[in-house]
N, C-alpha and C positions, 0 to 999 in steps of 0.2 A: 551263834544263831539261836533262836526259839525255838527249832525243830532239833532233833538229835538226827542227823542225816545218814548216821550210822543202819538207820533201822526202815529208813526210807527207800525206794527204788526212784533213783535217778536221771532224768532221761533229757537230753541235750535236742534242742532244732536246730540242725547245722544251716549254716548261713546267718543271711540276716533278716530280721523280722522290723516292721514298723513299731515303733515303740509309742506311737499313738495309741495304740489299742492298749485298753484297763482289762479288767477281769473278763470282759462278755468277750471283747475279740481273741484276748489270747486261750480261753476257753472254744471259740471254735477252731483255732488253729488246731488246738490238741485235738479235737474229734476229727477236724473235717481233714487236715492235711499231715498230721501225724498219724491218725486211725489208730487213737486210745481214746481208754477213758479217762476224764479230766474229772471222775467223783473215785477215781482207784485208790486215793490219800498218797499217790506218787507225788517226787516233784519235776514238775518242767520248766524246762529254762531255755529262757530268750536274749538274745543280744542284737545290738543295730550294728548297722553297716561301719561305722566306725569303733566299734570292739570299744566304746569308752560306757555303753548303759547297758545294764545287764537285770534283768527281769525272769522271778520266780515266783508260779503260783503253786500254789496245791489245795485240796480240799481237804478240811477237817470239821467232824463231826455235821455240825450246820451251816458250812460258810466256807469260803476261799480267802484264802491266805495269800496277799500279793506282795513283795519283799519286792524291793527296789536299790540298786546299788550303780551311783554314777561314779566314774575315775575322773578326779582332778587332772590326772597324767598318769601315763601308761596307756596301756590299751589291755584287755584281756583276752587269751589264749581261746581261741574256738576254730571251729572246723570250717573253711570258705563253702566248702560244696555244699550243693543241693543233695547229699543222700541220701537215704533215710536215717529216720532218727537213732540216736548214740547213746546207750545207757552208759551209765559211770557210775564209778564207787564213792561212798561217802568221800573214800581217802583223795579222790582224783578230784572231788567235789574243794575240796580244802587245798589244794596244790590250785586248782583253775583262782580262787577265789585269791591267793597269795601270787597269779601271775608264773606260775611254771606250767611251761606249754608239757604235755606232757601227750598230744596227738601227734605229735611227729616221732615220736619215740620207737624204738626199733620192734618189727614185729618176729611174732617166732616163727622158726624155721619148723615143717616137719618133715624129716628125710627116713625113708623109709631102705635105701639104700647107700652103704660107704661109696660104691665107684660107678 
């Protein structure tokens, strides 16, 4: 990618979004139903209902940056629900982009007592 996503904070819209919408709609997604800012130089990311179009904008300097990535075949790894939105790592960012689901993966445990 052009960005180094190492140094970006990354933030997932779980479900699916219209991918009709260019920069001005997926820019009100980020304010009005994620409730960020879409000028933070985060990146947000969007996918359609069949996990095959997958759409990232962000703001830099003077302009939004729209990146655009369709799968021939496969589909890619995303969260069905409606929760609120998913920050991830660059690293998680590069695993989603290569197709390893890695939101179903085990959560931790914290036990504050053995028995």
């Amino acid at each position: 990618m052009l960005i180094n996503p190492k140094r970006k904070r990354i933030y997932i819209k779980p479900g699916s979004t219209d991918m009709r919408k260019q920069i001005n709609g997926l820019t009100i997604q980020v304010q009005e139903i994620m409730e960020m800012d879409p000028f933070s130089g985060a990146l947000f990311m969007f996918c359609n209902r069949q996990r095959k179009l997958l759409k990232i904008i962000f703001w830099e300097k003077n302009g939004f940056w729209l990146f655009l990535k369709r799968l021939e075949k496969d589909k890619f790894p995303w969260p069905e629900n409606e929760k609120e939105v998913e920050e991830i790592s660059g690293q998680e960012l590069e695993m989603l982009l290569e197709g390893i689901d890695f939101f179903g993966r085990h959560k931790e445990l914290n036990y504050t007592k053995v028995s």
